[in-house]
C-alpha positions as CSV (number, residue, x, y, z in Angstrom):
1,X,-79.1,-42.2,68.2
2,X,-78.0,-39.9,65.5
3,X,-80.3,-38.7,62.1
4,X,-78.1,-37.8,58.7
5,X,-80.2,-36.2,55.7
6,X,-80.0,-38.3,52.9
7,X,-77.4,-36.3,50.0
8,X,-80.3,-37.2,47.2
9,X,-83.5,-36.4,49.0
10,X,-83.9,-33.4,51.2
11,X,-87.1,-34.4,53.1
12,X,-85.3,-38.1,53.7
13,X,-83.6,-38.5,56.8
14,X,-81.9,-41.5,58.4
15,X,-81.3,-42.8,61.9
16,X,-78.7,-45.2,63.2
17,X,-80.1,-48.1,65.0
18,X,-77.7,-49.9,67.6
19,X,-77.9,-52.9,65.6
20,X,-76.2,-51.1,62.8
21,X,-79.1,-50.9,60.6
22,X,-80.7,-47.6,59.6
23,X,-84.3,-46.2,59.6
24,X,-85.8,-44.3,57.2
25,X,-88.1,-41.0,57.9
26,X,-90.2,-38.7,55.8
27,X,-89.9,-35.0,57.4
28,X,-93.1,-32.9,56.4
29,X,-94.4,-29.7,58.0
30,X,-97.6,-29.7,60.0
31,X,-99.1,-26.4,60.9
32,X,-95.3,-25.2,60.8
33,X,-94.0,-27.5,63.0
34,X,-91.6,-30.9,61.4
35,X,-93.9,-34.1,62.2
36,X,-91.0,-37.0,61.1
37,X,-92.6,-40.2,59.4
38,X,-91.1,-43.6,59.8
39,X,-90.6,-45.3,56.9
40,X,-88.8,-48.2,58.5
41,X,-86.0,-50.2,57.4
42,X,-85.6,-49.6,53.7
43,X,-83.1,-50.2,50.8
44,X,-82.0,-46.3,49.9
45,X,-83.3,-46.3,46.3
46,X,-86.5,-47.8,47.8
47,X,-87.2,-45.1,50.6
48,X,-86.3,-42.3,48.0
49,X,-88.6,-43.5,45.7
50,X,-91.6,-43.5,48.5
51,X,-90.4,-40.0,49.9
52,X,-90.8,-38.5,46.1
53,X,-94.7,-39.8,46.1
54,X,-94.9,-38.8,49.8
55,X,-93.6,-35.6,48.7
56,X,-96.3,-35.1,45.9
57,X,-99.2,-36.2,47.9
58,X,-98.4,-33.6,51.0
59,X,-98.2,-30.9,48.3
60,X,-101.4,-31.5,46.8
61,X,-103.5,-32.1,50.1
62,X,-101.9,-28.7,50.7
63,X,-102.8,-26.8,47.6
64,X,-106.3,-28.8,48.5
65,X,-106.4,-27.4,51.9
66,X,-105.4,-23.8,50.4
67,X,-108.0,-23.5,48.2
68,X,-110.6,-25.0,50.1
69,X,-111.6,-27.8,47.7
70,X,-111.6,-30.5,50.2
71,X,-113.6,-29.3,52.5
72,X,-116.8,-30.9,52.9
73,X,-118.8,-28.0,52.7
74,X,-121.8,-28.8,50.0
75,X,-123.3,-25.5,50.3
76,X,-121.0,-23.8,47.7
77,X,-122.2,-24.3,43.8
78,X,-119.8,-25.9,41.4
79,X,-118.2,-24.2,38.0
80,X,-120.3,-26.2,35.9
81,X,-123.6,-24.3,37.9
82,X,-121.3,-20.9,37.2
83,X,-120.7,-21.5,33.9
84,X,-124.2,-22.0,33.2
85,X,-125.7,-19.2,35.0
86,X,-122.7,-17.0,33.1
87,X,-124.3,-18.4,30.0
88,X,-127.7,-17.4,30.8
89,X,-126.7,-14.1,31.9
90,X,-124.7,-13.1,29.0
91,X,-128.1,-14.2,26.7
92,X,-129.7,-11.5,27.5
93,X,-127.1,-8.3,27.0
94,X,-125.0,-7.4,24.0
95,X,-121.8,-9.2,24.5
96,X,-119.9,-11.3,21.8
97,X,-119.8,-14.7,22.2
98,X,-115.9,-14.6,21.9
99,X,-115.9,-13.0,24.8
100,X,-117.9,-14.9,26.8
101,X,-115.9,-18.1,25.7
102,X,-112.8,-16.7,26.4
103,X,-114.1,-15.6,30.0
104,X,-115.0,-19.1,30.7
105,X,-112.3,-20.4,29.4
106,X,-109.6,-17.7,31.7
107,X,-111.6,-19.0,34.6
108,X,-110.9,-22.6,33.8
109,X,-107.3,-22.0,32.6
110,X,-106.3,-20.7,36.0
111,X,-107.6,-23.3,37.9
112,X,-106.1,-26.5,35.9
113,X,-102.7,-24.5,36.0
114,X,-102.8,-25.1,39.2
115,X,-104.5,-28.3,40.2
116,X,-103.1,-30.0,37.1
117,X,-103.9,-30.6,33.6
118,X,-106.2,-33.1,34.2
119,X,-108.2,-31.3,37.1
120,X,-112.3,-31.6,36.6
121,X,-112.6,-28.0,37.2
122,X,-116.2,-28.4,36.0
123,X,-116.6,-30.8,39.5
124,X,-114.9,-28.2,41.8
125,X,-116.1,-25.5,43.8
126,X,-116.3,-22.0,43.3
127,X,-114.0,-21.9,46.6
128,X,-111.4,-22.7,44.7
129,X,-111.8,-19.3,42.9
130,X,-109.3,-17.5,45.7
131,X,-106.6,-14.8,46.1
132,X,-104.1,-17.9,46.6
133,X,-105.2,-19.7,43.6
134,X,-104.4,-16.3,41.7
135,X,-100.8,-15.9,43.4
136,X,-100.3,-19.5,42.2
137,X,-101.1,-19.2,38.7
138,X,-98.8,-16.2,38.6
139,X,-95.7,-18.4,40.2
140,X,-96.3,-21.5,38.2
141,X,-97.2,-19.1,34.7
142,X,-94.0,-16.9,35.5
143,X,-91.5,-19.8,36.5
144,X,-92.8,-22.2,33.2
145,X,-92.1,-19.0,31.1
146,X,-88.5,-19.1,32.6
147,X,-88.2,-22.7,31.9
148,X,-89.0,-22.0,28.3
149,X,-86.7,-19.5,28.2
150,X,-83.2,-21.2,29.2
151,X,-84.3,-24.1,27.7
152,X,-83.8,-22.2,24.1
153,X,-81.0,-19.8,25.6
154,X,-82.6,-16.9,24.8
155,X,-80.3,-13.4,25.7
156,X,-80.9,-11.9,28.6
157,X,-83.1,-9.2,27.1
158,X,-85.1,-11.4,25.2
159,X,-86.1,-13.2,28.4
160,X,-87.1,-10.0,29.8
161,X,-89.3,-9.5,27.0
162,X,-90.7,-13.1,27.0
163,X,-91.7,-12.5,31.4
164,X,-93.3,-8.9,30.3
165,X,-95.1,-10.6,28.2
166,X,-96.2,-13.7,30.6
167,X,-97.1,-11.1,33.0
168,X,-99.5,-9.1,30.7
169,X,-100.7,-12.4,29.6
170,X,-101.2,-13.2,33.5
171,X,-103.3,-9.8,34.2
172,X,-105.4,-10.3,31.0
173,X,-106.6,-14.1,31.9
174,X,-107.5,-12.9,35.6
175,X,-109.2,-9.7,34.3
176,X,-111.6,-12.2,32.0
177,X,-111.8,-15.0,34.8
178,X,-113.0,-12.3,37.0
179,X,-115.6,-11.0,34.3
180,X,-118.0,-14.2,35.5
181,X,-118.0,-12.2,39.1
182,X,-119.5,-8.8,37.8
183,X,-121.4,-7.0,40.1
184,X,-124.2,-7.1,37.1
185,X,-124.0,-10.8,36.8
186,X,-123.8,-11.1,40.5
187,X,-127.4,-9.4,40.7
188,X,-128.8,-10.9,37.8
189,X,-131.7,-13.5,38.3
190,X,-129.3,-16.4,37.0
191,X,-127.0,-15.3,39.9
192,X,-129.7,-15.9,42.3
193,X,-129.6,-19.7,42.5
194,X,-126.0,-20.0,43.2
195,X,-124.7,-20.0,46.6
196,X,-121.2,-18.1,46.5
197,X,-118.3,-17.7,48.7
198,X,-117.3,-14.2,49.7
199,X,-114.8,-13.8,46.4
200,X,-113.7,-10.1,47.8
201,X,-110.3,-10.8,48.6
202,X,-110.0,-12.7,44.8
203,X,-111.4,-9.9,43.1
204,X,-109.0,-7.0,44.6
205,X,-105.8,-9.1,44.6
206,X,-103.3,-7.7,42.4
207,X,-101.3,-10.2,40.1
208,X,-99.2,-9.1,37.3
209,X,-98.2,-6.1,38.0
210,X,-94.8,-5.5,36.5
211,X,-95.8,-6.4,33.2
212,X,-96.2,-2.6,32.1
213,X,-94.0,-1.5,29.2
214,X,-93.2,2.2,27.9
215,X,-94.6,2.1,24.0
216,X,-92.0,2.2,21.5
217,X,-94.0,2.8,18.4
218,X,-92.3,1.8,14.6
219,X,-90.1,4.0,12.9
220,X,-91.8,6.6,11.4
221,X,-90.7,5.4,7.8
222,X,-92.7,2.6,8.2
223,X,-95.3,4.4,9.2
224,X,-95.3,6.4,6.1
225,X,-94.9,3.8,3.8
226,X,-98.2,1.8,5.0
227,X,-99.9,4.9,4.7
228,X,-98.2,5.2,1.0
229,X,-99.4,2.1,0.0
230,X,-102.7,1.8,1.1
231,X,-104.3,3.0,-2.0
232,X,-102.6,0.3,-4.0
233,X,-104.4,-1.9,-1.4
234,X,-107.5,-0.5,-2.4
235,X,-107.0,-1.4,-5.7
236,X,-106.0,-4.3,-5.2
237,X,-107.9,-5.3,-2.6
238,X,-110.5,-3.6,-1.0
239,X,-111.3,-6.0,1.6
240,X,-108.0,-6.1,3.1
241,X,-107.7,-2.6,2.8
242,X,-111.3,-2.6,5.1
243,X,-109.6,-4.8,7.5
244,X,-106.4,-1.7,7.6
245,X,-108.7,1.1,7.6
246,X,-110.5,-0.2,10.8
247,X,-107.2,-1.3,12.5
248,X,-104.8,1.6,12.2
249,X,-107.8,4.4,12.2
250,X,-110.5,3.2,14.7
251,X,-108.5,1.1,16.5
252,X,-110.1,-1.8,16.5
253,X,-109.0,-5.0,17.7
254,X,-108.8,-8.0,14.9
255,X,-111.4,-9.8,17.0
256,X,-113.7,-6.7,17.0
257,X,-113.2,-5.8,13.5
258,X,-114.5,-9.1,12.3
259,X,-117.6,-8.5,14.1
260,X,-117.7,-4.6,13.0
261,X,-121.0,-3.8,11.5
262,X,-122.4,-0.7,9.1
263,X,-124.5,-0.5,11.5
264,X,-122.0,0.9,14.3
265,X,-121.4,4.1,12.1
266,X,-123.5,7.3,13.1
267,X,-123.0,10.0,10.4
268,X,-124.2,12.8,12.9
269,X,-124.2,15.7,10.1
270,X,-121.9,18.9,11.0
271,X,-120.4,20.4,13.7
272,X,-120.9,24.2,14.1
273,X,-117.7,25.0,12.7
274,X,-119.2,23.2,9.1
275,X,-116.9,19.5,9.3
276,X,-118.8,16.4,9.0
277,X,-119.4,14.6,12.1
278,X,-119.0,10.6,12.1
279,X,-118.8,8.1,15.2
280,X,-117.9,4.5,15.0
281,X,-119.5,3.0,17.9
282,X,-117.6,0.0,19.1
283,X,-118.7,-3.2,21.2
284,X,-116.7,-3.7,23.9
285,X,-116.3,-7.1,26.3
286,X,-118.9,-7.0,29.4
287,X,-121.7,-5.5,27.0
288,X,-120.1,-1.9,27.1
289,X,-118.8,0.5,24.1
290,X,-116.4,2.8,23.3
291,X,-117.2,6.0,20.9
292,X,-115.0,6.6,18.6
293,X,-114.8,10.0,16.0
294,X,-114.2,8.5,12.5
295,X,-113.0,10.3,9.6
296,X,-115.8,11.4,7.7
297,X,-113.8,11.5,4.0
298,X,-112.7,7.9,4.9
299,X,-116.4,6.9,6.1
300,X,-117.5,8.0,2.5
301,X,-114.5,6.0,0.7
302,X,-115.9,3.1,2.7
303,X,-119.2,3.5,1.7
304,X,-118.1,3.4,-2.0
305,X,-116.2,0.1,-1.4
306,X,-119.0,-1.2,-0.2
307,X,-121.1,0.0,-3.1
308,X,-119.1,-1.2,-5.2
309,X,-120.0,-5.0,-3.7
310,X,-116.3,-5.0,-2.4
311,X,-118.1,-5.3,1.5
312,X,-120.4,-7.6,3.5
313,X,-124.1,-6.3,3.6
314,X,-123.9,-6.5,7.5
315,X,-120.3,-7.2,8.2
316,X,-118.2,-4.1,7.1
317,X,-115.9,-6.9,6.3
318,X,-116.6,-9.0,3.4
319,X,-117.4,-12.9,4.1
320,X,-120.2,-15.0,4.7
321,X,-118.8,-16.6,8.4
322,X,-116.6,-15.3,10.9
323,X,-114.0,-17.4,10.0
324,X,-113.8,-15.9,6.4
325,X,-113.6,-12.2,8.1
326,X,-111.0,-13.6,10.5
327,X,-109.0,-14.9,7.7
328,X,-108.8,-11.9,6.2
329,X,-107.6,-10.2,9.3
330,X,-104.9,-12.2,9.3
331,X,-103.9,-11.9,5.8
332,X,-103.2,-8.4,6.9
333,X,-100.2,-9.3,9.0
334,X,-98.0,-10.5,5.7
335,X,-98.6,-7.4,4.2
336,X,-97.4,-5.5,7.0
337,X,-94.2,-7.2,7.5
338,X,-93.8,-7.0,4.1
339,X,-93.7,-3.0,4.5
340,X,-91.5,-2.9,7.2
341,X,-93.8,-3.4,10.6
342,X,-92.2,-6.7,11.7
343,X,-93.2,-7.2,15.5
344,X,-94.5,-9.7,17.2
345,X,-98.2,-8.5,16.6
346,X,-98.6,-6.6,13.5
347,X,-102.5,-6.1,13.4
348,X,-102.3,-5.0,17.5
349,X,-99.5,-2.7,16.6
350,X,-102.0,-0.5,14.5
351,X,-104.2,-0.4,17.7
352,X,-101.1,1.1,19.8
353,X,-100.4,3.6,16.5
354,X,-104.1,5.2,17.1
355,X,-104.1,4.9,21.2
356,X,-101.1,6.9,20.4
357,X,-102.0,9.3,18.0
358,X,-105.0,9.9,20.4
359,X,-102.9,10.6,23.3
360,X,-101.1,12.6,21.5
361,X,-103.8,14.6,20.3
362,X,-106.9,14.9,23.0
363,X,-104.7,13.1,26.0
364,X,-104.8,10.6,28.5
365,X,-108.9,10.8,28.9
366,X,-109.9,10.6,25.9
367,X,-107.5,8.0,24.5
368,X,-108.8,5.5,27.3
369,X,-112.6,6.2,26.0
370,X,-111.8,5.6,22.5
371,X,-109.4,2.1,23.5
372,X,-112.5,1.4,25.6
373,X,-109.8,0.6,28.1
374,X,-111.2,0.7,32.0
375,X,-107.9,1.1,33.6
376,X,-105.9,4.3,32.2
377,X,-102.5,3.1,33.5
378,X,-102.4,0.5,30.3
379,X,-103.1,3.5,28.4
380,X,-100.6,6.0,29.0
381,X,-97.9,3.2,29.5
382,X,-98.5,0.3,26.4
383,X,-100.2,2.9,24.2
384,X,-98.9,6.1,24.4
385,X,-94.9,7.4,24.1
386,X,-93.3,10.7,24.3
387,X,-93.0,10.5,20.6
388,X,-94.6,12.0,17.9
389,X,-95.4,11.1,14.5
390,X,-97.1,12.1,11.3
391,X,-101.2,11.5,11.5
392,X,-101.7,7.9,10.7
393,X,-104.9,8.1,8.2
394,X,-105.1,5.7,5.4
395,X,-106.7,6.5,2.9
């Protein structure tokens, strides 16, 4: 008896019976060994058809088996017990609830990536939660960013582009997913009534790691020119230029900015060599800050804005929700383009300018304390460049 692959089906194989008839078999792996299924006597469309549901049911008991969620264990609490006892850990420190949405919502992301859009991950175990799962989401993240790319024939170094941005995109949604897992909400008395797997392995496995890009900050003319025209801004609208002043001179993130408060200014008097002394204390995601040393001439110009009525009472920003400070956040990006800054991210591109000028300035250390950033590699590689250019305050 002889067996012949089938030219449409690769896991499809057919024997030749004596009677002149052919058999068909599934081939499938088995602890890395080919176990061959008989399929019997079947019409070719026919046995390709059941081969390509075959095929999809071995390779999700596999990812099943993988990640653990079939096993039968019941001692392992599910994400909807996590999420909740994330919830009521983050109630009681300082953390914005942004953050603790998005953390959720990294976790959940990485799981239906892999399992499937319409996975309960709210039903599965924290098992699941595993180096391999992590790996996965990488491979299926990285390969549907390809896709997207030839699909719309992008050149060559826009596609290189498009996966450095996947893969920083990749790093950020593990680094929040992992936030749940802090050692301080590990400890905490919420913790205490879940029953955990050992998550070490998923905690120090490293995914996304090529996604680090040298800076390239604007051309300098454009940097001068915002700077030029910010006091038209002011004129013409002080809470935008609020939103600029906090971007491209603190640093701050859009989503931190709309939350900034008066409150998070310290006007510390003088130094001993007679300057005035201002920090800008900024909230940071797992309840922690970063100190930042503010211009003291712009703090006052500030305070006159907001004198003026031109600021929130609480808010530096003005607006009564956070969707009104938001908007205005993002009115900021047309008026950037408009003067020349025409990148992907406008408002994040006035973060890099300060993490730059910073490193620049006071180095490595102290630009990773003011970004609030805990790993200093994404500061002296997607902040800082061997450039130099003028001192970026707006005034």
């Amino acid at each position: 008896m002889s067996y012949t692959s089938d030219p449409k089906e690769t896991c499809l194989l057919w024997r030749e019976n004596k009677n002149g008839t052919k058999t068909a078999y599934f081939r499938k792996k088995i602890s890395g060994k080919d176990k061959w299924q008989s399929l019997g006597e079947l019409a070719p469309e026919d046995a390709r058809a059941v081969v390509r549901k075959l095929r999809r049911d071995s390779a999700l008991e596999d990812i099943e088996k993988r990640l653990g969620y079939a096993s039968k264990r019941s001692d392992i609490s599910t994400f909807a017990e996590l999420f909740k006892a994330y919830d009521a850990y983050c109630a009681g420190i300082d953390i914005e609830p942004n953050t603790v949405k998005n953390n959720r919502n990294s976790a959940s992301l990485i799981v239906r990536r892999v399992m499937g859009g319409g996975f309960d991950v709210d039903a599965a175990r924290v098992s699941v939660f595993t180096a391999q799962l992590l790996r996965d989401f990488s491979a299926v993240t990285i390969a549907a960013r390809k896709a997207k790319c030839a699909k719309k024939k992008l050149p060559e170094e826009e596609q290189r582009r498009q996966i450095e941005s996947a893969q920083r995109t990749i790093r950020s949604t593990v680094r929040q997913a992992r936030s749940l897992f802090a050692r301080a909400a590990l400890s905490s008395t919420a913790y205490q009534r879940l029953s955990l797997p050992d998550l070490s392995e998923a905690m120090r496995t490293v995914v996304g790691e090529s996604s680090l890009v040298a800076y390239e900050p604007p051309p300098a003319a454009v940097v001068e020119r915002i700077a030029a025209e910010a006091a038209a801004l002011k004129a013409a609208n002080p809470g935008l230029w609020l939103a600029l002043n906090l971007e491209i001179n603190a640093g701050l993130r859009r989503g931190s900015a709309r939350f900034a408060r008066w409150e998070w200014f310290s006007d510390n008097g003088k130094d001993r060599d007679g300057n005035r002394w201002v920090d800008l204390r900024v909230l940071v995601s797992k309840g922690g800050e970063s100190i930042v040393r503010f211009d003291a001439g712009l703090y006052e110009e500030m305070l006159a804005v907001k004198a003026d009525g031109h600021a929130g009472a609480d808010f530096i920003l003005p607006g009564a929700t956070v969707e009104d400070r938001d908007a205005l956040c993002k009115a900021l990006v047309p008026w950037l383009r408009e003067r020349g800054l025409d990148r992907r991210q406008p408002n994040h591109e006035l973060r890099k300018l300060y993490g730059d000028q910073k490193y620049r300035e006071h180095g490595a250390t102290e630009a990773q304390r003011a970004l609030g950033h805990s790993d200093s590699k994404l500061t002296s590689k997607v902040y800082a460049s061997a450039r130099s250019t003028k001192s970026l305050r707006v005034a």
